[in-house]
C-alpha positions, 0 to 999 in steps of 0.5 A: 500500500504504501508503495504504491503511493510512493509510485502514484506520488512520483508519476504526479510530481512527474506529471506535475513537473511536465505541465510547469515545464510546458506551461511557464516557459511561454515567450512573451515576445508579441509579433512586433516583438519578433520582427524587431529581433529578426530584422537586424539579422535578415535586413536584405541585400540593397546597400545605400549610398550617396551620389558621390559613391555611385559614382566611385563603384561605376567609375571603378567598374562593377561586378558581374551580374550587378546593376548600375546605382540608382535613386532609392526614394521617389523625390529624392536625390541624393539617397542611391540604391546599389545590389552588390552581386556577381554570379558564382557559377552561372547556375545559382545566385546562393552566394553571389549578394556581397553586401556584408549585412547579407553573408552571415543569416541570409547567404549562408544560412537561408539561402545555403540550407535552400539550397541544400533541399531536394526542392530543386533550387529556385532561389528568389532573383536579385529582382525580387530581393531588390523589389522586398527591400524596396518596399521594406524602405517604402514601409519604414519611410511611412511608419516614420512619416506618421510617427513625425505627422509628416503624412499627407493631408489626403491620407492623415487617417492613416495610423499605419503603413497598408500596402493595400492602399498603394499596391494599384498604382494610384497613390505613389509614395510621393502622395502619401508622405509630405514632399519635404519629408522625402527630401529631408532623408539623408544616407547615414553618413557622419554629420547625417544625423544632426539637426533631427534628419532621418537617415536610411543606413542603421549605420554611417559607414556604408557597406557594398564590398563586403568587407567585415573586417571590424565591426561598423563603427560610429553607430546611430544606434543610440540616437534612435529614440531621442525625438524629444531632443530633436535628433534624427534616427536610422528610418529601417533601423526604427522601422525595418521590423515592418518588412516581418510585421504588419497588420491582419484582417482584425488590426491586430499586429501579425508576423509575415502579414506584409511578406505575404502581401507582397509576395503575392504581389510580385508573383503577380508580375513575375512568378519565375523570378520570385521564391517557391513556396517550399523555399519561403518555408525555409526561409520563415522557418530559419527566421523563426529559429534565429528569433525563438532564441530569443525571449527577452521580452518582459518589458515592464517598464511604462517608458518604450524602450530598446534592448538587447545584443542582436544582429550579426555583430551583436550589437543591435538593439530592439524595440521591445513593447511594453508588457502589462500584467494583464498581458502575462495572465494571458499567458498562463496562470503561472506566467501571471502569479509568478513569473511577471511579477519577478521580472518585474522585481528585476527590472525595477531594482535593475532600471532603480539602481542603474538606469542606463542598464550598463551590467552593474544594476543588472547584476546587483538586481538579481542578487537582490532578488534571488535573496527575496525569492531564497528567503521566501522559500526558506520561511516556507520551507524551514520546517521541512528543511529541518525534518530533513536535518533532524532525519540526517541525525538520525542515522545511528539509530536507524542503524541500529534499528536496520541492525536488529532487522539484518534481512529486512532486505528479503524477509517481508515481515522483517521488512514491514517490521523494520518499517514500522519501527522506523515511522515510529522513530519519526514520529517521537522525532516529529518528522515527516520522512515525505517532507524532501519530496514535498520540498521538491514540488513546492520548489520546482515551479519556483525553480521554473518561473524564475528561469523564465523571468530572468530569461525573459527579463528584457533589462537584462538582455541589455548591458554586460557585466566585465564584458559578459551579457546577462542574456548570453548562455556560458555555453556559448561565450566559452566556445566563443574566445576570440573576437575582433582580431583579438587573442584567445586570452582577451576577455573580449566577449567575456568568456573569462568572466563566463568562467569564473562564474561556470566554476563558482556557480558549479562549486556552490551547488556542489557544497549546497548539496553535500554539506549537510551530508558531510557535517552528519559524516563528521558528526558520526564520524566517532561512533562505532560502525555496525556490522553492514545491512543490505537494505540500508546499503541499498538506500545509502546507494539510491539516495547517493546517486539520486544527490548527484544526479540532481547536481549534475543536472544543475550543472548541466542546466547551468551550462545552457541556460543565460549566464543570468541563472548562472548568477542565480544559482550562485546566490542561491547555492550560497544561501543554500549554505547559510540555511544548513548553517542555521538549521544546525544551529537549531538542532544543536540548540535543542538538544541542549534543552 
């Protein structure tokens, strides 16, 4: 009998465990959110340039395949357009784009992977990719136009870019965007940027021959926002999610509403020079891979904001919209209860201490916030904790017991004999020998819901700490030592620092663990040892392997998960430590009484 409800009490904690597992790790990344975090990494092929630098690529002759430059805006003169491209083998055009901002996700990863199906290779032309980059800008050029009241007056209405009302031809983008507002639109060039101009490149250094040497410098990245000082900001780095976003038949945001439609479009025109559909499945399945690998999207704070590291060189951030409380509830139970409420509390400490979200505030926010969590936990859990304790000082009288039932292990009375003498010990010492699996249940939603907030925390996604990104796993900045020409021993993306915290993280689990296990040890350490029990020897085993198999699963996890679970599970293994210091203490307190 009571086995089987140690067995029904194990598939529950199982079943149990699988439902959190599934439930409180939802994203809470919105439509928008997803096209923000793509768009930095697919951002087309087109290159912008100014007048005098189509001049230099024609004077200096193009590659083959490549078009001459020619103007990007309608009624504007002085921002050009230009397809790095040359035919590789005359057959294929899957690694022909030369622009730089093409080679790491679109080349070499869509376009490669395209290729490599059995679907018979019909990659988009350098048309097609020229005409969605075309609308991509078009778009941008009216999210912003609406966002600075610089729309038309015939089209004042309008609160968001619709393809559908220009796609027949009848209104041109000179109809719905003010004159001066197309004329107004810089390159991104240095000095682009003052006197609150709007410029297309999301950097000021231009890029048609695909040089990556070094990282884009001089960024407008964090200019971005700043409309209340009247400073200009990149249009496709404000606005280039809308080549992945736009709005559904109901209003509301959706992912790939604006691909679609213009697809659908362009096939209209041309369906030989536009993409299959099994190539558009590779391609939104590789967008969406590269995009669900990222879920900081817990964006607490009442003020927009952007964060983030994305894009090929790391160094992109995103709008991220603001999610309420209402929102998470939507989610999931859980996801409401506990997990926004967390990252909440994270992201108030964090923006509290450090508002500009450099690392520090990030780091000290999580401490402060695991020893909320911990110490909420303790309070709750402190008498099971200590039950355990109390049943670790018991190990020489269950031992003696065990010895006065030496074949418990195959006799059945002696085994049910043993067991009754056992509660019963128990039961004098006030001990509830299910007390660890309970403690189990009760910490394994927190464990999850801690994870998904502080993987979900958006503050934590910007910023690093000694050159560490809170957002990034150990796994991979330990795999990643080398950076912008720099030695393997430089800490230029801080895998030193992903180190030191693997190893102490690793470390404080590992005495978190074993400690009151080995205090017991030396506590026992003088009195005589019994003659062997097979039964006994038989539990010491399971509990033994049970110990460090969760150790190692913490470790592991640790591994994997961001660097910011790596600080929690420090602090936490460190407040593990404190709490078997005080349970001893009350142990050995009441003895003397």
């Amino acid at each position: 009998m009571k086995h089987t409800k140690k067995t029904i009490l194990g598939i529950a904690a199982l079943g149990l465990g699988a439902v959190l597992l599934s439930s409180c790790t939802q994203s809470f990344c919105s439509a928008t959110d997803q096209a923000n975090m793509a768009y930095p990494y697919e951002q087309g092929v087109t290159v912008y340039l100014t007048q005098e630098q189509a001049n230099e690529l024609v004077t200096a002759g193009l590659p083959d395949g490549a078009s001459a430059p020619e103007l990007a805006i309608p009624g504007n003169t002085t921002v050009y357009k230009y397809i790095p491209f040359e035919y590789v083998d005359g057959k294929t055009e899957a690694k022909s784009y030369k622009a730089a901002k093409a080679q790491d996700f679109l080349v070499n990863t869509i376009l490669t992977n395209a290729a490599s199906t059995n679907y018979g290779f019909r990659a988009p032309s350098k048309w097609y990719f020229e005409q969605i980059d075309q609308f991509a800008l078009e778009a941008s050029i009216i999210e912003a136009a609406i966002d600075r009241g610089q729309i038309a007056d015939d089209f004042a209405s309008y609160t968001h870019y619709d393809f559908k009302m220009y796609e027949d031809g009848t209104k041109a983008l000179t109809d719905i965007v003010k004159p001066d507002f197309l004329n107004s639109i810089k390159v991104g060039n240095t000095g682009d940027n003052a006197n609150g101009a709007l410029v297309v490149n999301p950097y000021t250094e231009y890029d048609y021959n695909g040089d990556k040497n070094g990282t884009p410098s001089d960024k407008i990245n964090s200019l971005i926002f700043d409309k209340e000082n009247n400073v200009g900001y990149s249009i496709l780095r404000r606005f280039g999610e809308v080549k992945f976003s736009g709005y559904g038949d109901d209003g509301k945001t959706a992912i790939w509403a604006n691909m679609s439609t213009w697809n659908e479009y362009l096939r209209s025109i041309d369906m030989d020079a536009c993409p299959t559909d099994d190539f558009m499945a590779v391609y939104q399945s590789q967008v969406v891979a590269k995009v669900n690998a990222n879920r900081s999207c817990i964006a607490t704070s009442t003020k927009e904001g952007v964060f983030g590291h994305y894009g090929s060189n790391a160094d992109w951030e995103v709008r991220v919209e603001t999610k309420d409380w209402g929102y998470a509830w939507s989610k999931g139970f859980l996801e409401g209860l506990l997990v926004y409420p967390i990252s909440w509390l994270t992201d108030t400490i964090a923006y509290g201490i450090d508002p500009a979200l450099t690392g520090v505030g990030q780091i000290i926010s999580i401490v402060l916030v695991t020893l909320i969590v911990r110490l909420i936990m303790m309070a709750a859990t402190f008498k099971t904790t200590l039950s355990q304790q109390k049943m670790q000082a018991l190990q020489p009288q269950l031992a003696k017991l065990q010895q006065k039932y030496p074949n418990s292990n195959t006799n059945q009375a002696e085994k049910q004999r043993l067991a009754q003498e056992q509660m019963a010990l128990y039961k004098r010492n006030k001990i509830n020998p299910m007390g660890q699996l309970i403690v189990l249940i009760f910490q394994f939603p927190i464990f999850i819901c801690v994870w998904s907030a502080l993987q979900g925390s958006a503050a934590l996604s910007s910023g690093q700490f000694l050159n560490l990104r809170l957002s990034d796993t150990i796994q991979s900045v330990l795999f990643n030592t080398i950076g912008n020409g720099q030695a393997w021993y430089a800490n230029i993306n801080g895998w030193w620092t992903a180190l030191v915290l693997f190893i102490l993280m690793a470390a404080t689990q590992f005495f978190a663990m074993l400690l009151p296990q080995l205090i017991n040890k030396a506590k026992n350490k003088k009195i005589t040892k019994l003659s062997k029990n097979p039964a006994q020897d038989k539990n010491n085993k399971q509990m033994k392997w049970i110990t460090y198999g969760m150790l190692i699963f913490t470790i592991i996890m640790g591994f994997f998960l961001p660097s910011a679970m790596g600080v929690y599970w420090l602090i936490g293994g460190l407040i593990s430590m404190m709490q078997t210091g005080i349970t001893q203490l009350v142990l050995a307190k009441g003895k003397k009484h």
